[in-house]
Each structure stands twice: as structure tokens, then as C-alpha cells.
C-alpha positions in Angstrom: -21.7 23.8 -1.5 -21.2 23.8 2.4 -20.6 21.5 4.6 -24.0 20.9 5.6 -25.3 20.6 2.7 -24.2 19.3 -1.6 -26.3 19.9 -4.7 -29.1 20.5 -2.0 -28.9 17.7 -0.6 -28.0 17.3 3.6 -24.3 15.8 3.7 -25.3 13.5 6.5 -27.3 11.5 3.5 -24.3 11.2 1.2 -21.8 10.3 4.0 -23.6 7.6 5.5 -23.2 5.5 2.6 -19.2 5.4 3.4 -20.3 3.9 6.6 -22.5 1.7 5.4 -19.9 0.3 3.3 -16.7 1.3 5.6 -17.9 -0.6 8.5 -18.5 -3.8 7.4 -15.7 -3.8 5.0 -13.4 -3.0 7.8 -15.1 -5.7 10.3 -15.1 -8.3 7.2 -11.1 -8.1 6.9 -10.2 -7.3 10.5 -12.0 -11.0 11.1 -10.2 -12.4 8.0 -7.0 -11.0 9.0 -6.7 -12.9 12.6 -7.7 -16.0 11.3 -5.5 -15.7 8.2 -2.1 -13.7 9.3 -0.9 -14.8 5.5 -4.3 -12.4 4.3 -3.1 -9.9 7.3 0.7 -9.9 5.7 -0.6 -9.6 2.1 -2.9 -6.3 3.6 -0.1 -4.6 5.2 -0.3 -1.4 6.6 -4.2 -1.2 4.3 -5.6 -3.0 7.2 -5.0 -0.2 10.2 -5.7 2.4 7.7 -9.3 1.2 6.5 -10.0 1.1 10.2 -8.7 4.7 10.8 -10.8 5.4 7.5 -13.9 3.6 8.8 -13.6 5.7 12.5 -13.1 9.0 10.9 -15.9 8.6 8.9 -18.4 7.9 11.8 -18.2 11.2 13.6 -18.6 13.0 10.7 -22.0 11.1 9.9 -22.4 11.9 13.6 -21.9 15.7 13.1 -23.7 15.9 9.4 -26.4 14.1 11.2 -26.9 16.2 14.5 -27.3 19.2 11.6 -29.9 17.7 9.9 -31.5 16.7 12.8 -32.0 20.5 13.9 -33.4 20.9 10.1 -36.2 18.4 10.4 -39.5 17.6 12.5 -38.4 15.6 15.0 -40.4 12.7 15.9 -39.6 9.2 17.4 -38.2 8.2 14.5 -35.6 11.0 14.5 -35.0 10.7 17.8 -34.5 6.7 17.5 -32.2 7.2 14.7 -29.9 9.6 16.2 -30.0 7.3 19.8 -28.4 4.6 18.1 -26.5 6.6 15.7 -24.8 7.8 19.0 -23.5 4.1 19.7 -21.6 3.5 16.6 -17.8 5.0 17.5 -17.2 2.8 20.0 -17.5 -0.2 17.0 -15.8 1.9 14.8 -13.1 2.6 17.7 -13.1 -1.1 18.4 -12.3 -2.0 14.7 -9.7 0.3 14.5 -7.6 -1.1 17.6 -7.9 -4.5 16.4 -6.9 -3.9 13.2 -3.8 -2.2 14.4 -3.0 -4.9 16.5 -3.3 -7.7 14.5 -1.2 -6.0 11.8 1.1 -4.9 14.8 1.8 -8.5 15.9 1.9 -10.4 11.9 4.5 -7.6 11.4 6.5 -8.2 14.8 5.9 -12.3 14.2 7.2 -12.1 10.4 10.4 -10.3 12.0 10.8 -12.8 14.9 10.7 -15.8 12.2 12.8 -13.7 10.0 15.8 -13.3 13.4 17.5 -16.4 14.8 15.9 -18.3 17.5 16.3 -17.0 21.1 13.7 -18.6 23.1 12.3 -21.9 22.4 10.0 -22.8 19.7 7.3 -24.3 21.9 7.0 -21.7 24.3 6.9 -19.1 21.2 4.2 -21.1 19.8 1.9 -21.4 22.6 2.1 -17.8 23.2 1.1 -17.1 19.4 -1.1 -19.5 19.5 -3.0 -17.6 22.6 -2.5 -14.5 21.1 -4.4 -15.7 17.7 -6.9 -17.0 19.8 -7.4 -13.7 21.6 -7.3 -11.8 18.4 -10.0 -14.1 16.6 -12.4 -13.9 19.2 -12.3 -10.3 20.1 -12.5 -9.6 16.4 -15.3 -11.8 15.5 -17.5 -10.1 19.0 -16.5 -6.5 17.8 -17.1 -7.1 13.8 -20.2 -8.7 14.8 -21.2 -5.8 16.8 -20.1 -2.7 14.1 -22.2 -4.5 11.5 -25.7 -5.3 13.8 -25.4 -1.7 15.2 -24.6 -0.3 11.6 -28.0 -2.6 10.2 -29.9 -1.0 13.0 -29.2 2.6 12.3 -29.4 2.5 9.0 -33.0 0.4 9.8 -34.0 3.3 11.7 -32.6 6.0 9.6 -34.6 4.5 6.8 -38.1 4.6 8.8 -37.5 8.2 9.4 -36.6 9.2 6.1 -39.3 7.2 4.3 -42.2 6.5 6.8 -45.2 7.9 5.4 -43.1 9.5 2.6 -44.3 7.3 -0.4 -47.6 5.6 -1.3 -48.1 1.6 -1.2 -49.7 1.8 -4.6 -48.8 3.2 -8.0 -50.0 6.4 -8.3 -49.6 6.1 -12.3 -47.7 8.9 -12.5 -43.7 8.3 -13.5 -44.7 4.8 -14.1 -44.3 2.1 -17.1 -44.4 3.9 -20.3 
């Protein structure tokens, strides 16, 4: 075992699937979490640290990838794959400083409603309210994007791996007994 390579097979192929999963798991609650700060409260500190999870695991896809890259004909397909493979940190990135700031300002607003009133209500309210705002439609634009860019690589990853590798028909071999 190495870290290229696990019970001969290429890493890259068993640590995509935590992105696969990571990514849209992370974007699914980072949206839930701005439009729900009760379902951001109940996540706590889980919701920043998916995120981190979810970005950590991207540039080691990355890296695994890049490795098995060098280890295989390259063709377009290869070459497609690891273009948009290339694009997903940002996503990943994105996810991550949402996440931390919407569980950031749910923990700073349950401590302001937790204190005594200083300012007034209204004006506190309008600029949550903004905030919120903010927060939903940035998360919904940067979710949206992880998982579409996610879809598409794993699209393109699955054309390279399997174009031409399989035939259409039964070959009656390994078939129904």
C-alpha cells in the first residue's frame, strides 16, 4: 500500500467517491443552514468542519489524480477530466467560507439574544435580516455551483474511465446463470 496506489487499485478512484459525496453533502446543509439558523444551531460547530472536510478532500483527489494521470494514455478525455477537475477548490473553498460564516453569525446572534438589549430591536433586525438574505443567496449560487462542477467531472471522469472499455452487448460470459 502507497499512497498512489490500494489493493492495486490508483487512490485517485477510491477518494473521489468522498467528493462525490462530501461536496454535495456540504452544499446541501450549508443552503439549509442559512435559511434555517434553528438547523444551523442544531449543527454547531459540524457545519464548518464538513466544509473543512469537503476542501481537504479535493486537493487530494487533485494530487491522486495528477498521479494517475502520468500512469495512463492520455487522450481528450483525460485531458477533459483533469481541466475541470482543476476548477473544483474554488467550490470546495467557497463552501467552506460560508459554512463558517453562517455558523459564525447563528453563534454571535444566539449570544446577542442571549445579552440584554443595547441597540434597538428594529435596527438589529433589519440588519439580520440583510445578513440572512446575503447568506441565502451566496450559499444557494456557490452550492449550486460545487454540485454542477462536481456532476461534470465526475461525467467526464466516467467517459475516460469507461469509453470504449465495455461492450454494448452481453458477451455471455459472467452472465445469468
Amino acid at each position: 500500500m502507497s499512497l498512489t496506489v490500494v489493493n492495486g487499485l490508483p487512490v485517485h478512484v477510491l477518494i473521489v467517491h468522498f467528493v462525490v459525496v462530501l461536496v454535495p453533502l456540504s452544499a446541501l446543509a450549508v443552503v439549509v443552514c442559512a435559511i434555517w439558523p434553528s438547523a444551523a444551531r442544531r449543527m454547531g460547530i459540524v457545519l464548518p468542519v464538513l466544509a473543512l472536510v469537503t476542501l481537504a478532500s479535493v486537493p487530494l483527489a487533485t494530487e491522486a489524480g495528477e498521479w494517475l494521470e502520468e500512469h495512463v494514455d492520455s487522450n481528450a478525455l483525460v485531458r477533459r477530466h483533469a481541466e475541470l477537475g482543476d476548477g473544483l477548490l474554488p467550490w470546495a473553498a467557497g463552501l467552506f467560507v460560508l459554512a463558517t460564516a453562517i455558523w459564525w453569525t447563528t453563534r454571535k446572534s444566539a449570544a446577542a439574544q442571549a445579552a440584554p438589549a443595547g441597540r434597538t430591536r428594529s435596527a438589529t433586525s433589519r440588519s439580520a435580516l440583510v445578513v440572512r438574505v446575503a447568506a441565502v443567496v451566496l450559499s444557494v449560487g456557490v452550492a449550486a455551483g460545487a454540485v454542477v462542477d462536481v456532476y461534470r467531472i465526475g461525467d467526464s471522469g466516467a467517459k475516460a474511465a469507461w469509453q470504449d472499455g465495455f461492450s454494448k452487448t452481453a458477451t455471455g460470459e459472467g452472465g445469468a446463470r
